[in-house]
N, C-alpha and C positions, 0 to 999 in steps of 0.2 A: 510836166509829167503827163505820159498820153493816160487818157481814157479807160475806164474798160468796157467792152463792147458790150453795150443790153443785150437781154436775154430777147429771143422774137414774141412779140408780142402774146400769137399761139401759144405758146411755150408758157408765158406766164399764167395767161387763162387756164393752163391743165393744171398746172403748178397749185395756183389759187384752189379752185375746185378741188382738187384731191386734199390738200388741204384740209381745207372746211371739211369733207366727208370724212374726214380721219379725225377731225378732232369731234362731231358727231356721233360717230362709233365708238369714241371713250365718254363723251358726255351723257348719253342715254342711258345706258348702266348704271353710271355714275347717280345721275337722279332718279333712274326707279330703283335698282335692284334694292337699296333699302328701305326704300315705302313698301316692294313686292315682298319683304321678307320679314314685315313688325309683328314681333311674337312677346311675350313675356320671358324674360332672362332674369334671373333674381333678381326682382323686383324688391326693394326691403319693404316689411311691413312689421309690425307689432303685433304680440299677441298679452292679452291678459287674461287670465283663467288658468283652468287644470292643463295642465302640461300636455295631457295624453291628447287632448280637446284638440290639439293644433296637427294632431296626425290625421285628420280628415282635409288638412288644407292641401289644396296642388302644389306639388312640388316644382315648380318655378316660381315661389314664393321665396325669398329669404328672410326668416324669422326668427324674431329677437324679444325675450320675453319682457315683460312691465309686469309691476305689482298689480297696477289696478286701472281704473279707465280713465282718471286724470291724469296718469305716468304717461296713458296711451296717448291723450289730447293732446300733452304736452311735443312729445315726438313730434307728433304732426305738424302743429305750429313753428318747430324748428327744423324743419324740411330731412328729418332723419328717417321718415317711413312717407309713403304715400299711406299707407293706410293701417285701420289699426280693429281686429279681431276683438269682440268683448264676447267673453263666454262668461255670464251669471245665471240667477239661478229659475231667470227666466226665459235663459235661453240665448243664442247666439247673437249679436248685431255687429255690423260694420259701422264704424268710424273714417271718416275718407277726409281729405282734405286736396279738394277736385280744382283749387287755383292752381297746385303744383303739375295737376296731366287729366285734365278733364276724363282723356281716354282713358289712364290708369284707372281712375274710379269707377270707370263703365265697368271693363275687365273684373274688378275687385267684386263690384255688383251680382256680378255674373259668378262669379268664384264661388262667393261666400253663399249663395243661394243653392248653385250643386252640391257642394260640402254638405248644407243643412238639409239639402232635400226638399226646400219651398223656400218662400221669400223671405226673407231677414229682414230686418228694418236696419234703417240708413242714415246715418247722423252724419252730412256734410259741416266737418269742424271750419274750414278756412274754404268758402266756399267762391266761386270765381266772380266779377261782376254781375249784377242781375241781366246789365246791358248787353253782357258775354257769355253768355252761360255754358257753351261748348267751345269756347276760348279760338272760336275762327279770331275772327277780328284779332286778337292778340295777335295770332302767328300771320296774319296777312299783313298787320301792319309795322311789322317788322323786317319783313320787304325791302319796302321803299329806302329805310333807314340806311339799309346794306348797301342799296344801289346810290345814294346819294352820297355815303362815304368813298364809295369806290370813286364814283364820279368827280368829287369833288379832290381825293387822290391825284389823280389823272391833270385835273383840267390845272392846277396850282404846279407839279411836275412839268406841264409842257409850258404854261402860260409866266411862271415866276422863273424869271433867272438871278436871284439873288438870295444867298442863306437864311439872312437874319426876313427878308423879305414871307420866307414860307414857310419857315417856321409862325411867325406872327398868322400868316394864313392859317395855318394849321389848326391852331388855337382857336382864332378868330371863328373859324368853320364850326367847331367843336362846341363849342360853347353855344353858339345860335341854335346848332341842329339840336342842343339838349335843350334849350328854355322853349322854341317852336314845336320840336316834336313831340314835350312833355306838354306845352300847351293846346295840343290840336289831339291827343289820344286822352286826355284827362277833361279838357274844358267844350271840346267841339264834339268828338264823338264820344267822350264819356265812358272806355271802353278799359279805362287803365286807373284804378286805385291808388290811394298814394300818395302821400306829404309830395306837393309840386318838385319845392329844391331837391329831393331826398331822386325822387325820377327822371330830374333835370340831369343828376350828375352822373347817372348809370348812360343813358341816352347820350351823354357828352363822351363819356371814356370811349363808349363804344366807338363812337363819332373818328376820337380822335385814333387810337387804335387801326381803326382801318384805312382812312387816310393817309396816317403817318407813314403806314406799311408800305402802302404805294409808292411814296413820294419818296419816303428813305431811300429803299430798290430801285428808283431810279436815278434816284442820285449816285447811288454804289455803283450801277448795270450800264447807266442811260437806256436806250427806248428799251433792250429786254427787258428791264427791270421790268416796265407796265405790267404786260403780260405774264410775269411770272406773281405780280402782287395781286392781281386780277384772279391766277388761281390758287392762291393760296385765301384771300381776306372773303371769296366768292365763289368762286367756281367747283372748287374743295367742299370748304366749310356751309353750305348753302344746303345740301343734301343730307349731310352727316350731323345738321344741329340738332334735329330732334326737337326744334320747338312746339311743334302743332301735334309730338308724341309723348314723349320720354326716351334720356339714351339708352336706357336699360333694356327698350323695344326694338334698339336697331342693332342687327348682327356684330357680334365679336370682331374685334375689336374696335365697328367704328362708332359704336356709342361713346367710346373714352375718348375718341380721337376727335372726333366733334366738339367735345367740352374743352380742348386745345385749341381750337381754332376762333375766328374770332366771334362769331356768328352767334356760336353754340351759346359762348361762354358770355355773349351780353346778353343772347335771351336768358340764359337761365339768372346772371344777376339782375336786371329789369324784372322776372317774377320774383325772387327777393325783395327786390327792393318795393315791388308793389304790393305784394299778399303780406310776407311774413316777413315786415319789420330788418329784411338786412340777412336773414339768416339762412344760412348757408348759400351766399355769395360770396364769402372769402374767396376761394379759390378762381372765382371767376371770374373778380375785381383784380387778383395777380395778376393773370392771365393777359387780359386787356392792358393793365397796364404794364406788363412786360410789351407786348407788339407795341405800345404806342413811346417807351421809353426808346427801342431798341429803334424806332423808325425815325424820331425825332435826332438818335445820335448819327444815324447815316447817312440824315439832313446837313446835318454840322458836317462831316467829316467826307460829302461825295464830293460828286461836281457841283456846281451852282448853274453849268448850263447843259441838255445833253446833245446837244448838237455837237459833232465831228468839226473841226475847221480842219478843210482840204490845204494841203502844203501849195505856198505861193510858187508858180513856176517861174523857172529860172531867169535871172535876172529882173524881177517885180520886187520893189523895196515892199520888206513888210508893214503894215498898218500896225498903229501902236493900240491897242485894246484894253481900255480898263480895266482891271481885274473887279469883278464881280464879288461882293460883300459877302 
């Protein structure tokens, strides 16, 4: 079977090139326009007091009344309000619980102070690491976490040519990156709260989640597959997570759409699972483990290799090739 003739060399240089500047021009957007666009979008918060009392608050608030300022704490500690309005009879204060958006509570800060017309005092109910206190380190080092799954994706897809062989990777991967990364953000820099195991197994779903993705896609795609898991588990979800914000802060619709992807939806169960005890990470434990059920079946049911074998020309007895596990 003849050949097809390469492209000239030139040709592929411009090819390359345009390229890359095209996928440039949708990536820059991609990661500022919604850092260039963080505003408050009904935020939920709590209010307790006289009903009339919560018509001074801004309206990109959405508020939801409590009986009294334990209904309020309570909210807080189960991730149903960033923050919580206490109007008594000495006057206004804020309640905040600044592990769930450090920045939300700035915002809130700020809110509750214009509304009163001078400073409120400021009850941090669930407050972030002493180590953390403007929760950088959180969202820097969830990073790494993103790119080592992706990587680790990638290098098990090209490197494993056998089923049962990457699945076991898979795992294997998943389970390290949650007891290492739980022990290097807990024990080394100190910067993450939280029963070990309890961090170990958010770090691990994640883990395995984004890997799987990869690795599934390419077993379903071969090589496309990479690059399409690349932007879906990263390239997507990396801008749209909202960890170093709130999605409530990034433009319609992609704060919802962020908490779909994988990124979003492990940083926000990792603050679950670190601040408040597990709660309100449901959704975000399905989530993960939908990507990571769905990439493990595509494992089972792809290819086991993604290499092309070229048809033997004419008259070459075939080579007998083991089928791959």
């Amino acid at each position: 079977m003849a050949r097809r003739p390469r492209p000239h060399p030139l040709a592929m240089a411009a090819l390359v090139g345009l390229g890359v500047v095209l996928l440039q021009a949708l990536l820059v957007p991609l990661f500022a326009a919604p850092a260039a666009h963080l505003e408050p979008r009904d935020l939920p918060v709590v209010v307790a007091g006289p009903s009339e009392a919560a018509a001074a608050l801004p309206p990109f608030l959405k508020i939801t009344a409590v009986p009294d300022a334990a209904a309020a704490d309570a909210a807080l500690r189960d991730r149903e309000a960033y923050g919580a309005f206490i109007f008594g009879p000495d006057g206004p204060a804020l309640h905040t619980a600044s592990a769930a958006s450090p920045t939300v509570a700035t915002m809130l800060g700020q809110a509750a102070s214009q509304a009163a017309g001078r400073p409120v005092p400021v009850t941090d109910v669930v407050p972030t690491d002493p180590a953390d206190p403007r929760g950088a380190a959180f969202a820097a080092g969830f990073l790494p976490l993103a790119l080592t799954g992706l990587v680790a994706g990638i290098a098990i897809a090209l490197a494993v040519r056998s089923r049962a062989a990457r699945l076991t990777g898979l795992i294997g991967y998943a389970v390290g990156a949650g007891l290492v990364g739980a022990l290097i953000l807990q024990s080394w820099l100190g910067v993450v709260p939280g029963g070990y195991l309890a961090v170990s197994g958010a770090l691990a779903l994640f883990a395995l989640a984004t890997a799987a993705t990869i690795t599934g896609l390419a077993a379903l795609l071969g090589y496309p597959g990479i690059p399409l898991g690349a932007l879906v588990t990263f390239l997507v979800a990396n801008p749209l997570s909202a960890i170093s914000a709130a999605p409530e802060l990034l433009p319609r619709p992609w704060g919802t759409v962020g908490q779909w992807l994988p990124i979003g939806a492990g940083g926000t169960l990792l603050r679950s699972t670190a601040y408040f005890n597990g709660a309100g990470g449901g959704l975000a434990a399905a989530v993960l483990g939908g990507y990571a059920a769905i990439g493990l079946l595509l494992v089972l049911a792809g290819r086991a290799t993604l290499a092309r074998r070229e048809p033997a020309p004419a008259g070459t007895p075939a080579e007998s090739v083991p089928a791959a596990a």
